[in-house]
Gaussian input, Z-matrix of N, CA and C with variables (Angstrom, degrees):
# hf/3-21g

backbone

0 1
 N
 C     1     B1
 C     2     B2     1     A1
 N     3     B3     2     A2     1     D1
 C     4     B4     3     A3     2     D2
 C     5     B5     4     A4     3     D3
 N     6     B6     5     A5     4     D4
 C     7     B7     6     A6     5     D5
 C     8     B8     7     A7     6     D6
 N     9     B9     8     A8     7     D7
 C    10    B10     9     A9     8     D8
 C    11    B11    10    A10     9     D9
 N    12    B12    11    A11    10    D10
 C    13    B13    12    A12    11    D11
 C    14    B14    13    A13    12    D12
 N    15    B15    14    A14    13    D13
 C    16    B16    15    A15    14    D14
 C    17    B17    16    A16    15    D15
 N    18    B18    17    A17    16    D16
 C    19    B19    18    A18    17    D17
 C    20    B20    19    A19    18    D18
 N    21    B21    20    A20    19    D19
 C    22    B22    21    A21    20    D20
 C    23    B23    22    A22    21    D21
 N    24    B24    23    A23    22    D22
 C    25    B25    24    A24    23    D23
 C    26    B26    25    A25    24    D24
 N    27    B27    26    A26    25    D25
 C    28    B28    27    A27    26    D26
 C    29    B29    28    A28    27    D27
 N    30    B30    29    A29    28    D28
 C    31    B31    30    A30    29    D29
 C    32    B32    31    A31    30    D30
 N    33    B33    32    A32    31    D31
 C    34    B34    33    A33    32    D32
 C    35    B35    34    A34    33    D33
 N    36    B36    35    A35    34    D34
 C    37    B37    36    A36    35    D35
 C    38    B38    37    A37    36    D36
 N    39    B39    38    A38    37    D37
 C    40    B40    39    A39    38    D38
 C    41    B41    40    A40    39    D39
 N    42    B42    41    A41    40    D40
 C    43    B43    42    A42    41    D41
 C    44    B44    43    A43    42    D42
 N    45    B45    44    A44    43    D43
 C    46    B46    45    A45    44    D44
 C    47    B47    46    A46    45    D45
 N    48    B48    47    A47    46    D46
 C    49    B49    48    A48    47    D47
 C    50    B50    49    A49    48    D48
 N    51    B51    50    A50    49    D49
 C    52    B52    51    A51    50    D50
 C    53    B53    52    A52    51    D51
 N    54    B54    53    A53    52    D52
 C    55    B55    54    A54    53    D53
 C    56    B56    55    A55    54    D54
 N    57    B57    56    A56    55    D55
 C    58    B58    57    A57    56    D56
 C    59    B59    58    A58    57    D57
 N    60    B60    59    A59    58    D58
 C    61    B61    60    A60    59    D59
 C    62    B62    61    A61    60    D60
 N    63    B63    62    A62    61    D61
 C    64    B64    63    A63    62    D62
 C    65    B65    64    A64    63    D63
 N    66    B66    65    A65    64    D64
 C    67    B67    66    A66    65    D65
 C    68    B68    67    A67    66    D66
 N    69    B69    68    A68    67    D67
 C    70    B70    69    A69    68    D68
 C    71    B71    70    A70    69    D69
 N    72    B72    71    A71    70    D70
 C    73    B73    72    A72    71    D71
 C    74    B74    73    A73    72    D72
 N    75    B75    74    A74    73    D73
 C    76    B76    75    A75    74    D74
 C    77    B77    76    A76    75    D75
 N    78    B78    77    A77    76    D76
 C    79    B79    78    A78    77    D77
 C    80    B80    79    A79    78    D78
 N    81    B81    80    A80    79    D79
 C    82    B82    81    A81    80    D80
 C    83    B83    82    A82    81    D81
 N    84    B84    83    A83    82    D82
 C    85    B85    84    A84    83    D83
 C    86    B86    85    A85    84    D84
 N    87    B87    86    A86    85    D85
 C    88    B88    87    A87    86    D86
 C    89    B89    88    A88    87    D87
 N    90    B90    89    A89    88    D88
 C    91    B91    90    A90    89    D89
 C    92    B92    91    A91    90    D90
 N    93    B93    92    A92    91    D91
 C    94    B94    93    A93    92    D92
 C    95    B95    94    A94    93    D93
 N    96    B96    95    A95    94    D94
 C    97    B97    96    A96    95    D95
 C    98    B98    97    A97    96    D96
 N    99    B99    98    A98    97    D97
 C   100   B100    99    A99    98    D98
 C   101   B101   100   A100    99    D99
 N   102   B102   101   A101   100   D100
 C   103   B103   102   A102   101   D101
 C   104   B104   103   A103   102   D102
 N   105   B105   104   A104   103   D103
 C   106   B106   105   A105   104   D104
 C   107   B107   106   A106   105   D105
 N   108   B108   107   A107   106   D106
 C   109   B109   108   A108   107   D107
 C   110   B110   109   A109   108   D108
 N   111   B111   110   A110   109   D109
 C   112   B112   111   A111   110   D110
 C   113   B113   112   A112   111   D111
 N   114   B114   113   A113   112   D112
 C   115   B115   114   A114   113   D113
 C   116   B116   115   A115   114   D114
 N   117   B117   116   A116   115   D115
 C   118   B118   117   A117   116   D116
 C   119   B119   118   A118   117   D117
 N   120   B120   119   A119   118   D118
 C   121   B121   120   A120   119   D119
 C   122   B122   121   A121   120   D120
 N   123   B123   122   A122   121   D121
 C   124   B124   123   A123   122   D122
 C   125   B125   124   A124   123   D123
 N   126   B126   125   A125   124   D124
 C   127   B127   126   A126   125   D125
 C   128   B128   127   A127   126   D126
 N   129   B129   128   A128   127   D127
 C   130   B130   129   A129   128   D128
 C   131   B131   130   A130   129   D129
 N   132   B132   131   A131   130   D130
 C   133   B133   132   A132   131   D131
 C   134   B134   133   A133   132   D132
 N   135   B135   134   A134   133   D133
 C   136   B136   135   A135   134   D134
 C   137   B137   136   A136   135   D135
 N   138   B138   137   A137   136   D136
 C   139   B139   138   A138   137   D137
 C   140   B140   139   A139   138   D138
 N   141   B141   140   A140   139   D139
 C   142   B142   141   A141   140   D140
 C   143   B143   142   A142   141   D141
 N   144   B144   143   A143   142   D142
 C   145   B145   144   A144   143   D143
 C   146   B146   145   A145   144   D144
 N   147   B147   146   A146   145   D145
 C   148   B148   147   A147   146   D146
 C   149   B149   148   A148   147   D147
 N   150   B150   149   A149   148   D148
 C   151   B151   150   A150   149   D149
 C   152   B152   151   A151   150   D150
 N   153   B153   152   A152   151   D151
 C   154   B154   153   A153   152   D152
 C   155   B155   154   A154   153   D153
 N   156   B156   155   A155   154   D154
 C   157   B157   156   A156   155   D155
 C   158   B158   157   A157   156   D156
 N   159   B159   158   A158   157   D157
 C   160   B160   159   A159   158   D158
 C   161   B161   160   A160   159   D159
 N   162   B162   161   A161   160   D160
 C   163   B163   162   A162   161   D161
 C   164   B164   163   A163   162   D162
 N   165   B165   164   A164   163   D163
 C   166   B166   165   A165   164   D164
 C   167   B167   166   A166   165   D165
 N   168   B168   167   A167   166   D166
 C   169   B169   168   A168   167   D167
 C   170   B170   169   A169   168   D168
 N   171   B171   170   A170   169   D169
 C   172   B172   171   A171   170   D170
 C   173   B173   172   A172   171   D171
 N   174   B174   173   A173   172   D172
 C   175   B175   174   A174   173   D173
 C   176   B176   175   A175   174   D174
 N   177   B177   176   A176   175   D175
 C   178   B178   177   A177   176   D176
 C   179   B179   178   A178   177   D177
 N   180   B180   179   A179   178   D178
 C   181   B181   180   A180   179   D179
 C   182   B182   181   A181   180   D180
 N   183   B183   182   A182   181   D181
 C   184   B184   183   A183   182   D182
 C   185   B185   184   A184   183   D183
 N   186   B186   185   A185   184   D184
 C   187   B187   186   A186   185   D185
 C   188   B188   187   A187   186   D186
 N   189   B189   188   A188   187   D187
 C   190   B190   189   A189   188   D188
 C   191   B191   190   A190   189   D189
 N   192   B192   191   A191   190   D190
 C   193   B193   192   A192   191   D191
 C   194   B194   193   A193   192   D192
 N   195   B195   194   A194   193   D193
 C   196   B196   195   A195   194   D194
 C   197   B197   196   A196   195   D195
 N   198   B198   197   A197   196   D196
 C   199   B199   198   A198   197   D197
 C   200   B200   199   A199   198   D198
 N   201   B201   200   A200   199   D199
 C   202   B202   201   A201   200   D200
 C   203   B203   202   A202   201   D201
 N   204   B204   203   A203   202   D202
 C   205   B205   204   A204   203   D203
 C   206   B206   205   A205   204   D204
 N   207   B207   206   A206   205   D205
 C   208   B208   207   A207   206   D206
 C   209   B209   208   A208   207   D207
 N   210   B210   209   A209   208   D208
 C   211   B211   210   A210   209   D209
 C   212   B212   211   A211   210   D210
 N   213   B213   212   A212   211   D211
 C   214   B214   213   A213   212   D212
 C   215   B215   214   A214   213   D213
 N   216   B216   215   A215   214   D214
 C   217   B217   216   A216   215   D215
 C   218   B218   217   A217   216   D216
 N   219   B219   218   A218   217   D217
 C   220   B220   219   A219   218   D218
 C   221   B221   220   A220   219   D219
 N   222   B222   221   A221   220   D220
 C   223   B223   222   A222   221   D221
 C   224   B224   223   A223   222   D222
 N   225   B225   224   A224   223   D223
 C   226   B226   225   A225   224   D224
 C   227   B227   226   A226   225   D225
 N   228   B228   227   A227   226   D226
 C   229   B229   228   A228   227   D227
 C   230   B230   229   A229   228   D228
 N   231   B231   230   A230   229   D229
 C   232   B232   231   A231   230   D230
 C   233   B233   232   A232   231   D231
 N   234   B234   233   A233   232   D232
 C   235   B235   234   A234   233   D233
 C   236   B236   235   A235   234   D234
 N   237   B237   236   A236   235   D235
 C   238   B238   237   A237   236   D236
 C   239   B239   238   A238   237   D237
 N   240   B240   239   A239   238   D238
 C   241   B241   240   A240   239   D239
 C   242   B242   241   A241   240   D240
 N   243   B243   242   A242   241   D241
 C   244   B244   243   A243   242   D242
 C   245   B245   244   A244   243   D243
 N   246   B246   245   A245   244   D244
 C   247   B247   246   A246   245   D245
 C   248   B248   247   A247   246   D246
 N   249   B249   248   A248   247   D247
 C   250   B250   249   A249   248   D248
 C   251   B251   250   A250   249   D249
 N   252   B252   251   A251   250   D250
 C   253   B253   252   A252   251   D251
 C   254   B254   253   A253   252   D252
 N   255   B255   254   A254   253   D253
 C   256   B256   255   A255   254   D254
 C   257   B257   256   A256   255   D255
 N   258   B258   257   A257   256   D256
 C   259   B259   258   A258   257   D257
 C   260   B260   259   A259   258   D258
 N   261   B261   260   A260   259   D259
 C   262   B262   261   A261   260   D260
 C   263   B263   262   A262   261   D261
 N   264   B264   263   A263   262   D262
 C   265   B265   264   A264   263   D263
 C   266   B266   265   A265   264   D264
 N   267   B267   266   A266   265   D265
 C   268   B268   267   A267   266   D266
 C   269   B269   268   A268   267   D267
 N   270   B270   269   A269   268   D268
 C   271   B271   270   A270   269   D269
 C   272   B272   271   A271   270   D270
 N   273   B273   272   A272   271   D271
 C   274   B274   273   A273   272   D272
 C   275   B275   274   A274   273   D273
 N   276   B276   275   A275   274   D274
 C   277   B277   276   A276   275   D275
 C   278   B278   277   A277   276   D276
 N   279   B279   278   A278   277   D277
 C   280   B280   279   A279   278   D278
 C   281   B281   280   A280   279   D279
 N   282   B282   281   A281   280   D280
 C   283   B283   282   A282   281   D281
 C   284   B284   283   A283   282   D282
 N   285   B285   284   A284   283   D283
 C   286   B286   285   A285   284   D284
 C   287   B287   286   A286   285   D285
 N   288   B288   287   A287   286   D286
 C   289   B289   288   A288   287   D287
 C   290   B290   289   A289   288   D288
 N   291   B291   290   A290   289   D289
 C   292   B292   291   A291   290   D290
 C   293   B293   292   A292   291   D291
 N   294   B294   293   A293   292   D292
 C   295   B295   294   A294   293   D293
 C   296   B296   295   A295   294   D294
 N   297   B297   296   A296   295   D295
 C   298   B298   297   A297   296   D296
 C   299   B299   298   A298   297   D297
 N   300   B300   299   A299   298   D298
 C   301   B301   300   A300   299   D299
 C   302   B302   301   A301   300   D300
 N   303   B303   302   A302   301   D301
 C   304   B304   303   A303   302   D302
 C   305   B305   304   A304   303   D303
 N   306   B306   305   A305   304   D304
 C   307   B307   306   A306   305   D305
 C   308   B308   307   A307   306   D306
 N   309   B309   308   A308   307   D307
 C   310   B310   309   A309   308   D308
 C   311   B311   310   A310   309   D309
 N   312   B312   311   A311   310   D310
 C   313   B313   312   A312   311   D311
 C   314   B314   313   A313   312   D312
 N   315   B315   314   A314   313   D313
 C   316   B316   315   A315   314   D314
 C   317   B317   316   A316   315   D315
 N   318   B318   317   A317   316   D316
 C   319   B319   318   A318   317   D317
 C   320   B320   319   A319   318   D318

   B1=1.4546
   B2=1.5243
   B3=1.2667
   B4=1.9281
   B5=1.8187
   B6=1.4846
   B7=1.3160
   B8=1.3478
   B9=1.1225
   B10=1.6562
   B11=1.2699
   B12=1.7820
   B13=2.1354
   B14=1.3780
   B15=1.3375
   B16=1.8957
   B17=1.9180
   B18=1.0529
   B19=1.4326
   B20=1.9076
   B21=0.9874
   B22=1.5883
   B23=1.4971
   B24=1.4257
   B25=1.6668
   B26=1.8857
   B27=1.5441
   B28=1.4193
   B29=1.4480
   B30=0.8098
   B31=1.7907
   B32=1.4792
   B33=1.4499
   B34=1.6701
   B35=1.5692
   B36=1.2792
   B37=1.5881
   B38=1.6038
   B39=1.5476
   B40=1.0990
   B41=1.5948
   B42=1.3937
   B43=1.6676
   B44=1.1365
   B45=1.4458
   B46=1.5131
   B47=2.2269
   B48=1.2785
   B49=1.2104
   B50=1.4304
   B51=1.7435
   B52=1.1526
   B53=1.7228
   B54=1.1926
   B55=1.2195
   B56=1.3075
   B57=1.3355
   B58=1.4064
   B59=1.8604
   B60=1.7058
   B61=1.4972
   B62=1.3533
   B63=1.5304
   B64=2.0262
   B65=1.6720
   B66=1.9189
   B67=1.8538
   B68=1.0161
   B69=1.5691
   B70=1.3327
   B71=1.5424
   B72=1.4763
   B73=1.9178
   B74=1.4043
   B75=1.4663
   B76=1.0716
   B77=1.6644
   B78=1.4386
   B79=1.6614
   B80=1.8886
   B81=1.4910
   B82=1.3080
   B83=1.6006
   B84=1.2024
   B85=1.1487
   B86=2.1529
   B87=1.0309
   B88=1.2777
   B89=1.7053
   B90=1.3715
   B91=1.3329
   B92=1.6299
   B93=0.8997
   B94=1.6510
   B95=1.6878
   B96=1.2151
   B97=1.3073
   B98=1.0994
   B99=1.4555
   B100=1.3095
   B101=1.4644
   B102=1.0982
   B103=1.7892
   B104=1.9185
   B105=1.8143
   B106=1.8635
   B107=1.7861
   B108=0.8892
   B109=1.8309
   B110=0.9999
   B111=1.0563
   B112=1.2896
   B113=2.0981
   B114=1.5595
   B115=1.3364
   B116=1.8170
   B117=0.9749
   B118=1.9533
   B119=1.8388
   B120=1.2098
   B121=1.1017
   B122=1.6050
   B123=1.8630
   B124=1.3314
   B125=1.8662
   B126=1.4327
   B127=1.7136
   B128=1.6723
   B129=1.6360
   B130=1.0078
   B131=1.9025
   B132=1.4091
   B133=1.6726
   B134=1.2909
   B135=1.8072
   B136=1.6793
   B137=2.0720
   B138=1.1318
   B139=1.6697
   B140=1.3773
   B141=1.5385
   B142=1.2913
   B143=1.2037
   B144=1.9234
   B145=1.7396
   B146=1.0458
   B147=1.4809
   B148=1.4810
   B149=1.5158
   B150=1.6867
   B151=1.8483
   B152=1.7565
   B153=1.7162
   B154=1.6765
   B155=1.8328
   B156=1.6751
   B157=1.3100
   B158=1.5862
   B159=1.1186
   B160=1.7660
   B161=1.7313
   B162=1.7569
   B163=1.4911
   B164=1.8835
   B165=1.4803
   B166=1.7861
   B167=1.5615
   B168=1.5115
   B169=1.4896
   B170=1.6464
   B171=1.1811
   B172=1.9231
   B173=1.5801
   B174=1.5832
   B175=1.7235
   B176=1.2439
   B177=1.8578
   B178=1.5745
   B179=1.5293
   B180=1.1230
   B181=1.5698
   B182=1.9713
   B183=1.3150
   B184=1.4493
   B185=1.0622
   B186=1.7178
   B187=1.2943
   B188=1.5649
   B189=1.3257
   B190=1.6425
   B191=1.5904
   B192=1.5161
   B193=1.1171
   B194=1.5848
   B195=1.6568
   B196=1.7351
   B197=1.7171
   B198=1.6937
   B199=1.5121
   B200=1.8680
   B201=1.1195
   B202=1.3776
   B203=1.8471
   B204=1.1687
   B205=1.8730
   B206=1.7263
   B207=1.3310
   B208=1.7579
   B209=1.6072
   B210=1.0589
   B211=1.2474
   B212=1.4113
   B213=1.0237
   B214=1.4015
   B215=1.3941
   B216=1.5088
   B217=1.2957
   B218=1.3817
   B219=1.3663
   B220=1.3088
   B221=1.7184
   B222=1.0827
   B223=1.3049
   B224=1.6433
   B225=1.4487
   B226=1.1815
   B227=1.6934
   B228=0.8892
   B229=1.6937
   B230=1.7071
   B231=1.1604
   B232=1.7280
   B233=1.5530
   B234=1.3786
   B235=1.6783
   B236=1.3248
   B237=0.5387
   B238=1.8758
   B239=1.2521
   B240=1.0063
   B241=2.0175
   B242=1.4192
   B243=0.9286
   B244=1.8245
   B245=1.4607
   B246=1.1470
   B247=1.6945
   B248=1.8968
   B249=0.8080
   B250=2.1207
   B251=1.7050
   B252=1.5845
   B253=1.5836
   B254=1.1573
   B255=1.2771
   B256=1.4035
   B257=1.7868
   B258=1.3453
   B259=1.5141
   B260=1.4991
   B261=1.6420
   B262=1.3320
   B263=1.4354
   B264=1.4390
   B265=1.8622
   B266=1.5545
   B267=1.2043
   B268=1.6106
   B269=1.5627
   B270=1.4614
   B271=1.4042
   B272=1.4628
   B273=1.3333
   B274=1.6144
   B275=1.8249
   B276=1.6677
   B277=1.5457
   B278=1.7051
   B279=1.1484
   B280=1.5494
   B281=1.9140
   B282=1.2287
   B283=1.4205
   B284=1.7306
   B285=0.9775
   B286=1.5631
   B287=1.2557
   B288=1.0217
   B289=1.5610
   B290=1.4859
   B291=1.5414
   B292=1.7520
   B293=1.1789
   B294=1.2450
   B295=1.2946
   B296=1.7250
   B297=1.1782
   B298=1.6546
   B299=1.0106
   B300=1.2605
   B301=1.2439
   B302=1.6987
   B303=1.4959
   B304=1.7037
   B305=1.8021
   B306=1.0199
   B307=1.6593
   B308=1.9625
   B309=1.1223
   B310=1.2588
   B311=1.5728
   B312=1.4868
   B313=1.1380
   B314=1.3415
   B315=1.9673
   B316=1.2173
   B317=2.0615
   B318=0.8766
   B319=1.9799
   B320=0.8341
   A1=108.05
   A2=104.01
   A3=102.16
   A4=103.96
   A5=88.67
   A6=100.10
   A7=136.60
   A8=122.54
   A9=135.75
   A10=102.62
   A11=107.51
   A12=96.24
   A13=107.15
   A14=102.37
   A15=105.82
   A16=91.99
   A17=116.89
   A18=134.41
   A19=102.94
   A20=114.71
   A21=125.49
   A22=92.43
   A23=115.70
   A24=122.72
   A25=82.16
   A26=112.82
   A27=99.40
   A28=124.28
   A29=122.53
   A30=138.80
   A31=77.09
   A32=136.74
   A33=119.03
   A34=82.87
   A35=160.25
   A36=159.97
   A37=88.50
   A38=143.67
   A39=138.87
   A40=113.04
   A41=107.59
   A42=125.79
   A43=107.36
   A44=122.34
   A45=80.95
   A46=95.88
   A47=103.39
   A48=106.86
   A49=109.93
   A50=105.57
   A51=115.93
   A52=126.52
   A53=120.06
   A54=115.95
   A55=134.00
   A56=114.02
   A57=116.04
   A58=115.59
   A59=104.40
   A60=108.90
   A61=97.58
   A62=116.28
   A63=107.63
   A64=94.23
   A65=93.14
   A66=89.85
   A67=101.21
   A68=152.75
   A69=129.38
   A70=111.15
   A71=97.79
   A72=95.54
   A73=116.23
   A74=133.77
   A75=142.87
   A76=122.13
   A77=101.03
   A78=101.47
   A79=87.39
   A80=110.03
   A81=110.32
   A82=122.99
   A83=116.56
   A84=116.37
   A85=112.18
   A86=102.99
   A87=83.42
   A88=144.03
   A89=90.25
   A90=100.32
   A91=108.85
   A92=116.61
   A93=141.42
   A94=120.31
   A95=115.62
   A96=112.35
   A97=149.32
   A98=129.36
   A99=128.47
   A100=138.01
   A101=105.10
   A102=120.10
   A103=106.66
   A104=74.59
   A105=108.71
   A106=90.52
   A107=109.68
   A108=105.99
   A109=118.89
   A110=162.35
   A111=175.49
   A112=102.92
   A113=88.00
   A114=108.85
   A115=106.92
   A116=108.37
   A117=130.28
   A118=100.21
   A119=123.83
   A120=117.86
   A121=120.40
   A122=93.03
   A123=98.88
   A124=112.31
   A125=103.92
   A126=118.55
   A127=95.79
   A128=111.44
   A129=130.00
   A130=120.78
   A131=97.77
   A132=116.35
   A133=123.03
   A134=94.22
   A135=115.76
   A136=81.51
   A137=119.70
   A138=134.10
   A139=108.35
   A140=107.04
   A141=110.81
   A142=123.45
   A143=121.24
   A144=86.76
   A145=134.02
   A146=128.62
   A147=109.77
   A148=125.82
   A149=106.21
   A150=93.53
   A151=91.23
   A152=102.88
   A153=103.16
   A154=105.49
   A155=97.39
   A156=88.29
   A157=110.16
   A158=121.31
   A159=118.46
   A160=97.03
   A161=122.64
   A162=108.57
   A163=94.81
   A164=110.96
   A165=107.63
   A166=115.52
   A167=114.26
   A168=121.73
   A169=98.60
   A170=111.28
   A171=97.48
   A172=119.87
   A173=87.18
   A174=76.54
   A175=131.84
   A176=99.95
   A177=109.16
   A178=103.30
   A179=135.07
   A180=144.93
   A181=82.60
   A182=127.31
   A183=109.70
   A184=118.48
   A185=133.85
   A186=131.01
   A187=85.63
   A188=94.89
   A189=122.07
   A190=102.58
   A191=131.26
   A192=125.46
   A193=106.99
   A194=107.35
   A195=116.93
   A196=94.38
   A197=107.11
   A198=119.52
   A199=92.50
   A200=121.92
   A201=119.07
   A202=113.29
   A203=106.94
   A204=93.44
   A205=84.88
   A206=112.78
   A207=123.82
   A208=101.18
   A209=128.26
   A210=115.37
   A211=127.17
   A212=114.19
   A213=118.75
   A214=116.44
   A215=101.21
   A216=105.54
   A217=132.56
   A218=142.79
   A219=155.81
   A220=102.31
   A221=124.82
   A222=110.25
   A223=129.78
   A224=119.10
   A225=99.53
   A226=116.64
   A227=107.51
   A228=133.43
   A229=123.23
   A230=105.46
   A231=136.38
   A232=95.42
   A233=106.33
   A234=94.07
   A235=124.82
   A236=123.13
   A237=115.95
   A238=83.44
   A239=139.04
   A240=131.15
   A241=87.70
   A242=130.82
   A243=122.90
   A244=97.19
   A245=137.69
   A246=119.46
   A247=93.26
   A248=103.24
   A249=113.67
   A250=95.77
   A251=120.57
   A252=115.54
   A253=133.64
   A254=120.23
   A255=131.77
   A256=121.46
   A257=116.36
   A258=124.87
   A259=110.29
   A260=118.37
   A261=106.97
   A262=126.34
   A263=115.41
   A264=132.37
   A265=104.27
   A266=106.42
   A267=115.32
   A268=103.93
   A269=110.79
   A270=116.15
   A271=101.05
   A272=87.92
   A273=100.24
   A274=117.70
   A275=109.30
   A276=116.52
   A277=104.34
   A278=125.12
   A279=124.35
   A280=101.70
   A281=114.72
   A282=141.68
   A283=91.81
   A284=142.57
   A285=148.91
   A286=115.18
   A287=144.59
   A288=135.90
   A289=100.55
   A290=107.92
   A291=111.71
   A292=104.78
   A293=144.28
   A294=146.08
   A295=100.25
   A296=125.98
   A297=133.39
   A298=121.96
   A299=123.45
   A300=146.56
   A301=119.94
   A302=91.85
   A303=91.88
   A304=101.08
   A305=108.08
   A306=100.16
   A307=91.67
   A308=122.96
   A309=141.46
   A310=100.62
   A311=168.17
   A312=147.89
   A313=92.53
   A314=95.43
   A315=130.50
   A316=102.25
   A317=109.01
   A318=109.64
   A319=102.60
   D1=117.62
   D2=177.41
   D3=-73.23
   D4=176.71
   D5=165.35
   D6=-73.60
   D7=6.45
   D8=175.10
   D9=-100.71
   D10=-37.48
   D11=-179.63
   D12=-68.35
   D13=-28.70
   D14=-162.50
   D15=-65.44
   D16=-59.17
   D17=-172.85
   D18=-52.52
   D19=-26.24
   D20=-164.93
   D21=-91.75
   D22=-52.64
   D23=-157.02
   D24=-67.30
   D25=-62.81
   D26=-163.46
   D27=-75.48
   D28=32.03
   D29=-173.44
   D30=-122.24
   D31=-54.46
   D32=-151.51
   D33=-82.91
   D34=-40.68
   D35=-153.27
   D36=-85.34
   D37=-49.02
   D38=163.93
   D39=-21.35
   D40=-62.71
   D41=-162.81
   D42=-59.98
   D43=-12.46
   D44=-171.97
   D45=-130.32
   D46=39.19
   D47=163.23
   D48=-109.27
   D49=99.60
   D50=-175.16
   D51=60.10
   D52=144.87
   D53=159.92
   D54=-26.58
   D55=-44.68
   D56=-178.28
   D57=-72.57
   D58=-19.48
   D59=-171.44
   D60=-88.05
   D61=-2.63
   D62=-168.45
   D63=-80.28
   D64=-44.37
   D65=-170.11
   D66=-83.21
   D67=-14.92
   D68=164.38
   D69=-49.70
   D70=-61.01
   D71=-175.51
   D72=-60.85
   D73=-11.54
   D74=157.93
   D75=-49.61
   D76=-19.07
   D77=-160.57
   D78=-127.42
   D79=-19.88
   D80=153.88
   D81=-58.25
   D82=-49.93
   D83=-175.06
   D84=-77.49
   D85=-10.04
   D86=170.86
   D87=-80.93
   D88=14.69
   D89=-176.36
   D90=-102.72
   D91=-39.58
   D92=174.18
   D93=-110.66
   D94=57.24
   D95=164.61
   D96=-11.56
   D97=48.22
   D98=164.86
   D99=-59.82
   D100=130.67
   D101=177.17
   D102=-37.79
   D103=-80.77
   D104=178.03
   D105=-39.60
   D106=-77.80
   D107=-164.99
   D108=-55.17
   D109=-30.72
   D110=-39.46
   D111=155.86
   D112=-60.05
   D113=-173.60
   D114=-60.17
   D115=-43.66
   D116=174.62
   D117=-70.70
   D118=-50.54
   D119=-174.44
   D120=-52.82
   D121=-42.65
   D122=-171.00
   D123=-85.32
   D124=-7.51
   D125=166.93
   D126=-58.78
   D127=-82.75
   D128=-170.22
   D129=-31.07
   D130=-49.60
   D131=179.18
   D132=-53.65
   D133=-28.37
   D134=-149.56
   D135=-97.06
   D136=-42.21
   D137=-179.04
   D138=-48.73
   D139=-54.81
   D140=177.82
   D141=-75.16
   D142=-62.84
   D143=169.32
   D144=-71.61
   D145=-15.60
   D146=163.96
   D147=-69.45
   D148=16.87
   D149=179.50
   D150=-99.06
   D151=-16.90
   D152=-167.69
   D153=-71.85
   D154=-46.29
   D155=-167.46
   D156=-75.65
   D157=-48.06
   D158=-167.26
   D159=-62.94
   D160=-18.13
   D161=-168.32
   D162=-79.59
   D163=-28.82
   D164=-179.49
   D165=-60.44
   D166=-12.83
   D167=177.63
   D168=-99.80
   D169=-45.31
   D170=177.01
   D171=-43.02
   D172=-45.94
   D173=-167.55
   D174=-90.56
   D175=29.51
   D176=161.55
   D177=-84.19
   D178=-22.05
   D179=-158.59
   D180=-71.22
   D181=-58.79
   D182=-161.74
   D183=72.81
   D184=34.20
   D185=-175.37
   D186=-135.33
   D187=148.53
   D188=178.50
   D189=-91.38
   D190=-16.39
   D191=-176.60
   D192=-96.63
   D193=-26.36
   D194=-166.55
   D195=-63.99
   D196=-47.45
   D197=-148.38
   D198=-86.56
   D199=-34.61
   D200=177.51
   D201=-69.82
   D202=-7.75
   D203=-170.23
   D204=-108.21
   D205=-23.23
   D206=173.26
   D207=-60.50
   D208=-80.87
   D209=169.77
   D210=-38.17
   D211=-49.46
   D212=178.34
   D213=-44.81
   D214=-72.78
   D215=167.18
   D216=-41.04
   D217=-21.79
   D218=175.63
   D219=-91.31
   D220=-57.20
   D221=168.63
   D222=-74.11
   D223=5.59
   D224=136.45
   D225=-120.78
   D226=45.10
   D227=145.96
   D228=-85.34
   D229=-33.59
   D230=172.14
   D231=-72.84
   D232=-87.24
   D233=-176.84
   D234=-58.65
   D235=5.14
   D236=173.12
   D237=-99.05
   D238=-56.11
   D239=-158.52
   D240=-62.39
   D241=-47.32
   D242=-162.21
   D243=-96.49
   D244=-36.18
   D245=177.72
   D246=-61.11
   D247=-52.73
   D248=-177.78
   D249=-39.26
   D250=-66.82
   D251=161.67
   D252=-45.51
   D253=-46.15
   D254=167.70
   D255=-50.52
   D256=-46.94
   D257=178.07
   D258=-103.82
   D259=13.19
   D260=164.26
   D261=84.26
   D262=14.40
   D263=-170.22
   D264=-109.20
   D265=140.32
   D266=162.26
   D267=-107.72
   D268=87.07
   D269=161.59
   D270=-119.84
   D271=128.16
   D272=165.45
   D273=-59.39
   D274=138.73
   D275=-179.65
   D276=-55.13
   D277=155.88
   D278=-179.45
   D279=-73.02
   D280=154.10
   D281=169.90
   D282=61.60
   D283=-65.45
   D284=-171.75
   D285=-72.31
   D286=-8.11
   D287=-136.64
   D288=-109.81
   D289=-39.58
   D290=171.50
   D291=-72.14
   D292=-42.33
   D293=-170.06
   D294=-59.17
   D295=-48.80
   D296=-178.67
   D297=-68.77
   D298=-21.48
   D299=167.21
   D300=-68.43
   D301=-49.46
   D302=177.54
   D303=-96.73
   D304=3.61
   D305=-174.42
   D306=-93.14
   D307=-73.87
   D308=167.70
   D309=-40.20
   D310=71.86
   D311=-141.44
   D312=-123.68
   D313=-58.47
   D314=-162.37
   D315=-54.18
   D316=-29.70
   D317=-175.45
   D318=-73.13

């Protein structure tokens, strides 16, 4: 592994701690262009606002069962994006992941 994958893999493991680690690695990656990073960033970006916006419609529901399978579901949406960073794969997250990809294109 050269020094640009090592630098690429940990910019994509950056992205997905919290919102604030997607746009840090976002402004990481612009100096050194990575594929791999780039590709995780725009997973990661796509994780987070869609957990913000669809979670501002959950919590009109007022159910402890609606908001618990909601979370759920997003955090293991999270781990697969970061096990995917972690072992070095560009697989897209299941049902969302193409959609983030072509929405996010431009990063």
């Amino acid at each position: 592994m050269t020094n640009s994958d090592k630098e690429g893999k940990n910019i994509a493991i950056i992205s997905y701690f919290t919102i604030i680690g997607a746009v840090i690695a976002l402004f990481m990656n612009n100096d050194k262009k990575s594929a791999f990073a780039a590709f995780h960033i725009r997973q990661a970006l796509g994780i987070f606002l869609s957990f913000f916006f669809i979670g501002y419609f959950i919590g009109y529901f007022d159910s402890w069962t609606i908001s618990s399978a909601f979370y759920l579901f997003y955090f293991i949406l999270w781990i697969y994006g970061f096990i995917g960073a972690l072992q070095g794969e560009t697989k897209c997250i299941p049902i969302l992941g193409e959609q983030f990809q072509k929405i996010f294109k431009n990063i």
